[in-house]
C-alpha positions in Angstrom: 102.2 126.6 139.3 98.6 127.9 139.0 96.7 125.3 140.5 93.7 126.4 139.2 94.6 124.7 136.5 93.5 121.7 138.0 90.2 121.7 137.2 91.2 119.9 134.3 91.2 116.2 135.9 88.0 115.5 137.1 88.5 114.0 140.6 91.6 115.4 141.6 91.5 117.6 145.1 92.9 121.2 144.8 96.7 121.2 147.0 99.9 121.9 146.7 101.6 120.3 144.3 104.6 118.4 145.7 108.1 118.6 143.7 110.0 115.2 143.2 113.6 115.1 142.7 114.4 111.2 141.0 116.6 109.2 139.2 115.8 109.0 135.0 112.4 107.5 134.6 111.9 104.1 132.9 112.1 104.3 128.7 108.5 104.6 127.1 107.3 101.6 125.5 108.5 101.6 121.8 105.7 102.8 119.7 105.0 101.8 116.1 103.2 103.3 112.8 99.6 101.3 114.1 100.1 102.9 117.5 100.5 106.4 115.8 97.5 106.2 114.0 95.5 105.0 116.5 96.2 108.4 118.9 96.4 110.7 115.5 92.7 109.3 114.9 91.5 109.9 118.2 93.0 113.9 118.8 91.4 116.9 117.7 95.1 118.0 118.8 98.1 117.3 118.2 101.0 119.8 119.7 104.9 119.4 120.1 105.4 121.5 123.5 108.4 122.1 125.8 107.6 121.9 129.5 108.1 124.7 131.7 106.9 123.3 134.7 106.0 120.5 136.4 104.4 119.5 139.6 103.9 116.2 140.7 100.6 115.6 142.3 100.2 113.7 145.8 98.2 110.1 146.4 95.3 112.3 147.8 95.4 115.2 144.9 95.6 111.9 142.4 93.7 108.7 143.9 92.8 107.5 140.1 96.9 106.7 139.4 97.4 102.9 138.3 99.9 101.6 140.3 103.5 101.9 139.6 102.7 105.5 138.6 102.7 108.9 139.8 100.5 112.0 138.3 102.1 115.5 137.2 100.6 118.6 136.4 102.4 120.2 133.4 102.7 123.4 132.2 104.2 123.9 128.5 104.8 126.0 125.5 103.6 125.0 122.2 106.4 125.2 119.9 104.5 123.7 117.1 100.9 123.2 116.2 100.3 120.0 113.8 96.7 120.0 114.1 94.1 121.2 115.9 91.3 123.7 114.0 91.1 127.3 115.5 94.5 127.6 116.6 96.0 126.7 120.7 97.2 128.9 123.3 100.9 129.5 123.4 100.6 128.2 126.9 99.2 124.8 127.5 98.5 122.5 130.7 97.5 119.0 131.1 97.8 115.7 133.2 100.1 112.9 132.5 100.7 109.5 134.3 104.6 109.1 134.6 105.9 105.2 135.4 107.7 105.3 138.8 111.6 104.0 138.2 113.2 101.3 140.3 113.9 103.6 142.9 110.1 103.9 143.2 110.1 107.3 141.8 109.4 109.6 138.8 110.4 112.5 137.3 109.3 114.7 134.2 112.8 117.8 133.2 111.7 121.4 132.8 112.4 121.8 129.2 112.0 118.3 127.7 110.3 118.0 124.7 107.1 116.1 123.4 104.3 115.7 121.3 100.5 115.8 123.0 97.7 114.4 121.4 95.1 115.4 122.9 91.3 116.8 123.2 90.6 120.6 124.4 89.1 120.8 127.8 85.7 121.9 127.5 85.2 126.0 128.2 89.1 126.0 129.5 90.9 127.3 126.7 94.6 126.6 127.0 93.7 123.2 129.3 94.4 120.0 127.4 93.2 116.3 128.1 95.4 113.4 126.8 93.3 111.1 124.6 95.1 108.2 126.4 97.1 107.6 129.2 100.3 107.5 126.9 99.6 110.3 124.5 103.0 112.2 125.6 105.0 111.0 123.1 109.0 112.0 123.2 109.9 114.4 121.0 111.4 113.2 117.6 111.6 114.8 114.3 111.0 111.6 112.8 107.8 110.6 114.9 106.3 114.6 114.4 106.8 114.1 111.0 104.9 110.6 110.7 102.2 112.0 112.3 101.9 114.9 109.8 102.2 112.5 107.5 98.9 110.4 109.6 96.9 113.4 109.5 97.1 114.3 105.9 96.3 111.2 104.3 93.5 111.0 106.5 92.1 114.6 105.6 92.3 113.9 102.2 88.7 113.7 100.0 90.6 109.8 98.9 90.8 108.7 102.7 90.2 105.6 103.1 87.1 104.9 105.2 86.5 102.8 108.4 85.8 99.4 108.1 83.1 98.6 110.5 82.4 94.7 108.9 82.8 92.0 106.1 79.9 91.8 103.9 79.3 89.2 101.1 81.7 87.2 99.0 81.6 85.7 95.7 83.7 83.4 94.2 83.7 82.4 90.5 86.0 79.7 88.7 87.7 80.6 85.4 87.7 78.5 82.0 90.7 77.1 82.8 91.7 74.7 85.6 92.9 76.3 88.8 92.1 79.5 87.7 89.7 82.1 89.6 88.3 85.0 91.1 87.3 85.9 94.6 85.4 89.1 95.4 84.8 90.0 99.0 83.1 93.2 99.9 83.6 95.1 103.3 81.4 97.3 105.1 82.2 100.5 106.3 81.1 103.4 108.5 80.2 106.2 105.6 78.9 103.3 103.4 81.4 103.6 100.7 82.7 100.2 98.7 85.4 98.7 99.3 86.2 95.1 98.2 88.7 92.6 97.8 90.0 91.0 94.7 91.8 87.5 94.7 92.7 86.2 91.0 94.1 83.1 90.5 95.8 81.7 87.2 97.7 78.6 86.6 100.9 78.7 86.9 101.6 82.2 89.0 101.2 83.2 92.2 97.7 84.7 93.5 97.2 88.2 93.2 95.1 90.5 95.4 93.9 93.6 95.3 91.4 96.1 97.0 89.3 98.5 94.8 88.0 101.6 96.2 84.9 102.1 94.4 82.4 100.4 92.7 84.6 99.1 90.0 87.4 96.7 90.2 90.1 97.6 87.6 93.6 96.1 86.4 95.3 99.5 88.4 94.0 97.6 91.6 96.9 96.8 93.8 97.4 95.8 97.4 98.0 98.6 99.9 101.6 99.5 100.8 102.1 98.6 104.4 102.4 102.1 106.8 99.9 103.7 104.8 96.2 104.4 105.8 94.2 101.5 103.8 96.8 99.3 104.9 96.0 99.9 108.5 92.4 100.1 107.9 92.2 96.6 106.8 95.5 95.2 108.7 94.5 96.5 112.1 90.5 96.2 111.5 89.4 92.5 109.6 89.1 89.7 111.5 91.9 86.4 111.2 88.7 84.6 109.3 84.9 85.1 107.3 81.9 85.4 109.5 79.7 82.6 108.1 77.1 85.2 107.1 79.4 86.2 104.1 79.4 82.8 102.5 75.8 82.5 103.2 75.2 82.0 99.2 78.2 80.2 98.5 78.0 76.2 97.5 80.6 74.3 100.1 83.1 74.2 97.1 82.9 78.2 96.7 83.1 78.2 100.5 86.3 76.8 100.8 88.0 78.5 97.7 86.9 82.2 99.6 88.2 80.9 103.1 91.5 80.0 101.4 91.6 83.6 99.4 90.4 85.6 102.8 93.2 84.0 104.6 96.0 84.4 101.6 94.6 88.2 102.1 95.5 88.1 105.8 98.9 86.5 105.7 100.0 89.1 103.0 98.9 91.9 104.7 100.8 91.2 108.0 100.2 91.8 111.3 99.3 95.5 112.8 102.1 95.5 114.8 100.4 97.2 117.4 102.9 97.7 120.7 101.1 99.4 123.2 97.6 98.1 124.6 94.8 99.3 123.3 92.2 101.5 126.1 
């Protein structure tokens, strides 16, 4: 192991690395499609690699290690490159923080698998910094594919943007009892519209809707949950309205958006997030 390659994490003191021989280390925390899109977001790269070494660092080469942890120092060939613009060395190194079994101990195989999302080191080519502390993912066709999946919709000129905020909302009754229509409008980080519908007519359930655009037409339908605009809403508005959106609103129309924002809510789900967010 080059330990050169250390220069990579910040505070870490150049010595020799120090082998460790363990026991399988604990399963990674299961990971779901919110999870995924939250590191795909985040990495300018995103690699499946095989290690070829790995060096476990010591408490005084890694003094930054949450407990219950232990710091390696990988080295790995990039057998597949899903994103990351101007190509990646066929060689790659990087830190990751490995959870310590019940034997107190911690192990990464020559030769296992993964997926990296990650962010270049600065002037290192080749040197690669996870964009969090669990962005070694185990390799699995399935989870590269859901990533490539991730990445495209959100290159694509129709992807959806972020939501940074609710703005106003309107509501207006129809001409016939208990039917209506709620429009709420969200703010987001390139200033594009987005709003959402809620129409109510007697006699059938409520429908809603989002509209990308300016215009809110009959093809308007709710997002399919594990898709972008799903997530952007699902994982992004808040559980109720911000007073400010029913600034203009009489009490009445108050009450009848507060019931549509939260019919919005429940049918969208949770985000099913299952790792914390750093």
């Amino acid at each position: 192991m080059r330990l050169k390659r250390l220069a990579l994490a910040a505070p870490i003191l150049l010595a020799a690395a120090q082998p460790v021989d363990s026991q399988n280390v604990p399963a990674p925390p299961a990971i779901g499609y919110a999870d995924l899109v939250d590191l795909a977001l985040a990495a300018p790269v995103v690699a499946h690699v095989r290690v070829e070494e790995a060096d476990a660092l010591s408490a005084r080469e890694a003094p930054s290690v949450p407990p219950g942890h232990r710091r390696f120092l990988i080295e790995a060939r990039v057998l597949a490159l899903i994103r990351g613009e101007g190509g990646l060395a066929p060689r790659v190194s990087y830190l990751v923080d490995i959870p310590l079994d019940a034997r107190g101990r911690a192990r990464v195989r020559e030769r296992t698998e993964f997926l990296v999302l990650a962010q270049r080191a600065p002037g290192r080519p080749g040197e690669l910094r996870l964009v969090a502390p669990d962005a070694q993912l185990a390799f699995a066709p399935e989870t590269a594919e859901r990533l490539r999946s991730i990445l495209r919709e959100s290159l694509g000129a129709d992807a959806p943007p972020r939501i940074v905020g609710l703005g106003r909302a309107f509501h207006v009754p129809g001409s016939l009892p208990g039917e209506s229509e709620t429009q709420i409008f969200l703010q987001t980080a390139d200033n594009r519209p987005i709003s959402l519908s809620v129409l109510r007519r007697p006699g059938e359930q409520p429908r809603w809707s989002v509209a990308l655009g300016e215009m809110v037409d009959e093809a308007a339908r709710p997002p399919l949950p594990g898709t972008l605009l799903w997530y952007r809403l699902a994982c992004t508005l808040p559980p109720a309205l911000p007073p400010q959106s029913v600034g203009e609103a009489t009490p009445d129309e108050a009450r009848a958006i507060a019931a549509d924002y939260r019919l919005v809510i429940a049918r969208l789900g949770p985000c099913g997030r299952l790792r914390p967010r750093r």
